[in-house]
PLY file of the C-alpha trace (Angstrom):
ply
format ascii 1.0
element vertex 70
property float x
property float y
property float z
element edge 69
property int vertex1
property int vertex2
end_header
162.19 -64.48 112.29
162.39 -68.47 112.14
162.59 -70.40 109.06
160.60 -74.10 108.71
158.90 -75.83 106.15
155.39 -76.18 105.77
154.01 -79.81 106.54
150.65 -80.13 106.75
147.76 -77.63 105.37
143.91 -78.38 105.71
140.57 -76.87 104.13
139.59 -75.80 107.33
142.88 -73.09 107.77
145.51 -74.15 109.72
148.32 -76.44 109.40
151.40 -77.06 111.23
155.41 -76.28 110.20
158.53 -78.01 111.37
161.19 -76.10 112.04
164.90 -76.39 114.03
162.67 -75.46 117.31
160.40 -78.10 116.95
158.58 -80.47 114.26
154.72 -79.11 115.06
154.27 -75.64 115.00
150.67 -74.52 114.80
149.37 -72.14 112.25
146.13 -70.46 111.46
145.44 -68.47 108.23
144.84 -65.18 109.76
148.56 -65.11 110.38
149.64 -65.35 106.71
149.08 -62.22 105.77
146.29 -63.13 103.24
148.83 -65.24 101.85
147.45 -68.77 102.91
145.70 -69.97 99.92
148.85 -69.97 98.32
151.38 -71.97 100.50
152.28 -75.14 99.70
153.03 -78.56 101.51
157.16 -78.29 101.53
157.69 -74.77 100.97
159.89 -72.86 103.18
158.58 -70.03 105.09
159.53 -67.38 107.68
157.61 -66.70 110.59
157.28 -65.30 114.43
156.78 -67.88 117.53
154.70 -67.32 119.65
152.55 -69.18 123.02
149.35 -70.06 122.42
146.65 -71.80 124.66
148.08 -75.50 123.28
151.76 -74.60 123.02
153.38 -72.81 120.38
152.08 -71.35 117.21
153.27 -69.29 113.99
152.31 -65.96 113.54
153.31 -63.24 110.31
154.16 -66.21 108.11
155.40 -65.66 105.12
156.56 -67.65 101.77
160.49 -67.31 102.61
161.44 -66.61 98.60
158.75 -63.22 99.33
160.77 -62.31 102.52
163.54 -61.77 100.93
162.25 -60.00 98.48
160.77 -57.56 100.59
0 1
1 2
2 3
3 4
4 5
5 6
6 7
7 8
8 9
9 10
10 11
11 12
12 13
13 14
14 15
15 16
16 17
17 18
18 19
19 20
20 21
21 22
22 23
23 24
24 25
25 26
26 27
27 28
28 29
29 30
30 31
31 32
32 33
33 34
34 35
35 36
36 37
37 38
38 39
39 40
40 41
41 42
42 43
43 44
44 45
45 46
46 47
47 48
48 49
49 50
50 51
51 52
52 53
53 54
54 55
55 56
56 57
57 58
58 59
59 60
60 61
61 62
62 63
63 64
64 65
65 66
66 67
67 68
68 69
């Protein structure tokens, strides 16, 4: 999994995480895991990269302090 930092989150579901791969990673709410409402601007989080249509986007993310927990 990849590790970035959330920086931008909208109403409308998606936002986008830099990470060491790149600084705008795509992410949609149905991949957090039900988890979206409660991600924050600047909180670290894990996730899977994958291609989309518009380049690449974050998939299974999840808060990075629940990761390791699990």
């Amino acid at each position: 999994m990849a590790t970035g930092t959330i920086k931008t989150k909208t109403d409308k579901g998606f936002g986008f995480i830099q990470s060491a791969e790149s600084d705008k990673i795509f992410f949609h709410s149905s991949a957090c895991n039900g988890q979206f409402d409660s991600l924050a601007i600047g909180q670290t989080v894990q996730f899977d990269l994958e291609q989309g249509e518009k380049g690449p986007r974050a998939v299974n993310v999840v808060a990075a302090d629940a990761a390791a927990a699990a």
